[in-house]
C-alpha positions as CSV (number, residue, x, y, z in Angstrom):
1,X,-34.8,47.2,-79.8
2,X,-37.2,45.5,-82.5
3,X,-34.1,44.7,-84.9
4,X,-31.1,42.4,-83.4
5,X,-28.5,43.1,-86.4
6,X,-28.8,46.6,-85.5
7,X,-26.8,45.6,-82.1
8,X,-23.4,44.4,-81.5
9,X,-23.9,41.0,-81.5
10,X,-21.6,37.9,-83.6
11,X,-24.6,36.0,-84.4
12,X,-26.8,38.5,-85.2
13,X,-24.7,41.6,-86.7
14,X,-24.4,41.2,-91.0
15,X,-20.6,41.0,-92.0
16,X,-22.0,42.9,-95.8
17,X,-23.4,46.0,-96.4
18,X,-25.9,44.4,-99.0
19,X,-26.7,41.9,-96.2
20,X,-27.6,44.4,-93.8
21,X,-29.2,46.9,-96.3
22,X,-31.7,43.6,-97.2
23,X,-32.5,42.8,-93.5
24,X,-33.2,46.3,-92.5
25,X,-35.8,46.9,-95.5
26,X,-37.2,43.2,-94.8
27,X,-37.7,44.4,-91.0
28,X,-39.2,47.7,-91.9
29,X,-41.7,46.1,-94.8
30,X,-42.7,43.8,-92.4
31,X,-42.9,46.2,-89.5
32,X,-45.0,48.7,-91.4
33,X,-47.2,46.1,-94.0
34,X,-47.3,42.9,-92.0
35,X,-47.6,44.1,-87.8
36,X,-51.4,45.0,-86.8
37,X,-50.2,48.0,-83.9
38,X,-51.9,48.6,-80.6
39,X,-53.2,51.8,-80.5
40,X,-55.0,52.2,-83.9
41,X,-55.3,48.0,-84.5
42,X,-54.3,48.2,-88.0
43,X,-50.7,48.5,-90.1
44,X,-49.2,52.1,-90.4
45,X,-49.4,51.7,-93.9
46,X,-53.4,51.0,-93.9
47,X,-53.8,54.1,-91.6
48,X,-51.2,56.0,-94.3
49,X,-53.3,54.9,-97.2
50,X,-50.8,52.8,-98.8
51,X,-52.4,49.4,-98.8
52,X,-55.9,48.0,-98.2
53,X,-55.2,44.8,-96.3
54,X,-52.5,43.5,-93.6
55,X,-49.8,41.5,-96.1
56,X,-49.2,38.3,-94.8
57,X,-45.2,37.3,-94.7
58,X,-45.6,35.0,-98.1
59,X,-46.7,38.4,-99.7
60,X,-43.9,40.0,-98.3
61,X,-41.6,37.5,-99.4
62,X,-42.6,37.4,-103.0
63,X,-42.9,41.4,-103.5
64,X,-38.7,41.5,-102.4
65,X,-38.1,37.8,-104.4
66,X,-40.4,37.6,-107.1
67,X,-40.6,34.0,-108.9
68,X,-38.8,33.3,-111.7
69,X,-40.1,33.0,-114.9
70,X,-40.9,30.0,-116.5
71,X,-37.9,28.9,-119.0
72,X,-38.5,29.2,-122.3
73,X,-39.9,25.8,-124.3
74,X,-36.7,24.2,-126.3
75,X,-36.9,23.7,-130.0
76,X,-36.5,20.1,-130.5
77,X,-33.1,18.8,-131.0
78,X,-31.8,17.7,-134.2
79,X,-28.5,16.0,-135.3
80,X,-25.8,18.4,-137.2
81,X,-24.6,18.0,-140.9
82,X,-21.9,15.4,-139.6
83,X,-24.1,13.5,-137.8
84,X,-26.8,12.8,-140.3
85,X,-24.1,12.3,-143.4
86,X,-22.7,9.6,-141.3
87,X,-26.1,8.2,-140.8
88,X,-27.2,7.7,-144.1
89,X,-24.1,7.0,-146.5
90,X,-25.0,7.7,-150.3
């Protein structure tokens, strides 16, 4: 058997449902875009059409946990009416 959670083991078998459901489409992504096969020496999904090259795993990776986007740049900070009355006493 190719996938270990799907077996009755403590170590290997995923306690959530969300767990497991994210391991089982990481193991058939990788399966069927990363794994050159035997018999026709290329992914199923290259001999389905579906991609042009074998993804390597840091594809795979960022396709199900895409980066986050850069923050947003921060207006410079400035003191409140309080602060600045207090500053400069008329």
């Amino acid at each position: 058997m190719g996938m270990r959670r799907l077996t009755r083991l403590t170590n290997g078998s995923s306690k959530k449902i969300e767990n497991h459901k994210s391991a089982v489409a990481t193991h058939y992504m990788d399966y069927n875009f990363c794994r050159v096969h035997q018999s026709p020496r290329v992914t199923p999904a290259i001999e389905a059409g579906l991609a042009e090259h074998v993804w390597s795993v840091e594809e795979l990776v960022t396709l199900l946990n895409p980066p986050a986007p850069a923050p947003a740049p921060q207006p410079p900070r400035t003191a409140g009416p309080e602060v600045q009355a207090a500053q400069h006493p008329d």
